[in-house]
C-alpha positions, 0 to 999 in steps of 0.5 A: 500500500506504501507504493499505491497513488491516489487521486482524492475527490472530495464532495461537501454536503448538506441536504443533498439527497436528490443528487448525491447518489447519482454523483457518487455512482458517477465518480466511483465509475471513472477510468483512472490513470495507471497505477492510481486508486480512487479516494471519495471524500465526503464532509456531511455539515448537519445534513437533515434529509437521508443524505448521510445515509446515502453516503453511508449506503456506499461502505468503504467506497466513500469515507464521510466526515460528519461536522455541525453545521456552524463549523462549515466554511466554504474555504476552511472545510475544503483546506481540512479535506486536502490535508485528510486526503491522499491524493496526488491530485484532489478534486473538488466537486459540489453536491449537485455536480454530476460528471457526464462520463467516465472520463471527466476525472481523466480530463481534469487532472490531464493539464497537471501532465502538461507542466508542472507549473500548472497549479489549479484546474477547473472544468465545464459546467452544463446546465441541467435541461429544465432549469430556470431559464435565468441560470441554465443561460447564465451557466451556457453563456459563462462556460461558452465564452471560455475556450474550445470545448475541445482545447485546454486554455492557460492562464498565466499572471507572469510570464514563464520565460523571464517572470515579468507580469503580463496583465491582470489576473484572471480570478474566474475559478469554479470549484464546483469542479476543480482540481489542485495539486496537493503538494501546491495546496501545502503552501497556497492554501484556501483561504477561510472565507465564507464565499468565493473561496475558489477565485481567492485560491485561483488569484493566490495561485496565479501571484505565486506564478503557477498556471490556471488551466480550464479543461472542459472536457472534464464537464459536469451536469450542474445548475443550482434550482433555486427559487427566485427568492433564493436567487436573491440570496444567492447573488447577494452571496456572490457579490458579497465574496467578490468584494471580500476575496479578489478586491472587485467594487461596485457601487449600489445604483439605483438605475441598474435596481430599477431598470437592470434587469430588463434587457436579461428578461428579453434575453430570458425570454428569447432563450426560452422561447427558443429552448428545445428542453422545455414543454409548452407548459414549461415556457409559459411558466418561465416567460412568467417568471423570468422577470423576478428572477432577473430583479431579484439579482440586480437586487441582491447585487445592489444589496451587497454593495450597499451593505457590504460593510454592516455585519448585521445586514450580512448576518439576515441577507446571507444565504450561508448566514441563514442556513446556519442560523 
């Protein structure tokens, strides 16, 4: 066993049992490189519905680690999972992100082969057929700007024949699906935050001069089904973290609350009219409500640079905040 590589996937959960069983049969079904063994590591933070025991239904394919609810950070519980991990390699994985085939792991960790120097990977996200027109377009129009879905895209802060910078840094990372070496995370660790952790650890990596690599044939299924009322919360979330982890400012305005969200509704509604996953009933339902989902996130992206300094406000507004409490 002394001799034997792994690569680790770890998956934080809570409340996940409409898709957890289907990840984990995903993940225990992926090719492996020669001579690694699969690691599946799950952090269940007070989980109320049977996703434990559905964790638990799979034995020693899956080693589960139970923690209160109010010890979960969106950082600090990833950074305890790498240091329990044996893996080479570790990959990251949200509850609700499924692997489309049996090769995403092979994709993910493939830029690591390229170069060392490459220090984080993150992969496609494809948005489930009925989702909420709002987030399938955003998820869709997001990861197609990014590169070829056949190519692997660098991204690199400085440059690696003469170390000098060669722009800004490119802080989109996702680690819905990702992927990092565990060596490099010994020294450029997670960050404990409450949110956006991910593009924090991707800003940290590209200063120390190591390359973000975006491998999109690693792909997953993943598209979050909130309500619009959640939604709200959510980019409040989003926003709030961008703030924290890589500097971004905004200021609140009142013309992008009142009037922002119209020119995404037509586009809601182009898209949905157009979408070949929705029934009749379906797209009457979404042209109906599309027009709350796109105000409620110029709302929570007002609401967060208003109060984006006022700890009582974070506390009620917060999605994470709310569901500890």
């Amino acid at each position: 066993m002394a001799n034997d590589k792994f690569v680790s996937v770890f998956i934080p959960t809570y409340n996940g049992e409409t898709t957890v069983e289907e990840l984990l049969r995903a993940v225990i079904s992926q090719q492996l490189p020669n001579e690694y063994k699969l690691e599946i590591l799950v952090t269940d933070s007070g989980s109320q519905d049977s996703t434990v025991n559905i964790v638990r239904s799979f034995g020693d394919r899956v080693s589960l680690s139970e923690i209160p609810n109010n010890e979960f950070g969106h950082g600090k519980t990833r950074q305890q999972a790498t240091e329990r991990a044996k893996g080479e390699y570790i990959l990251f994985l949200s509850q609700d992100a499924t692997p489309r085939d049996d090769r995403w792991l092979i994709h993910m960790i493939e830029p690591f082969f390229i170069s060392d120097k490459v220090g984080c990977v993150y992969g496609r996200q494809i948005p489930r057929p009925f989702a909420p027109p709002t987030i399938k377009r955003e998820v869709a129009t997001v990861f197609a700007g990014l590169g070829h879905p056949d190519s692997i895209s660098l991204n690199r802060h400085k440059s690696l024949v003469d170390k000098k910078r060669e722009g800004e840094i490119d802080s989109f990372f996702s680690d819905v699906n990702s992927a990092i070496r565990k060596d490099l995370i010994k020294t450029i660790p997670f960050r404990d935050l409450k949110y956006a952790e991910d593009q924090a650890l991707a800003t940290d990596i590209q200063k120390a001069g190591y390359l973000k690599a975006y491998a999109p044939q690693g792909s997953v299924w993943h598209s979050n089904e909130y309500t619009a009322r959640e939604y709200y919360y959510r980019k409040f979330d989003e926003y709030l973290g961008l703030f924290n982890s890589v500097a971004y400012e905004i200021k609140p305005s009142y013309k992008s609350l009142l009037l922002g969200w119209v020119r995404p509704t037509l586009r809601d509604w182009s898209f949905t009219l157009h979408d070949q996953d929705y029934n009749k009933r379906a797209k009457i339902k979404f042209l109906m409500i599309s027009p709350l989902y796109n105000y409620f996130a110029q709302l929570g992206k007002f609401s967060a640079a208003k109060h984006k300094n006022n700890p009582r406000a974070i506390k009620r507004l917060s999605l994470e905040e709310r569901r500890k409490n």
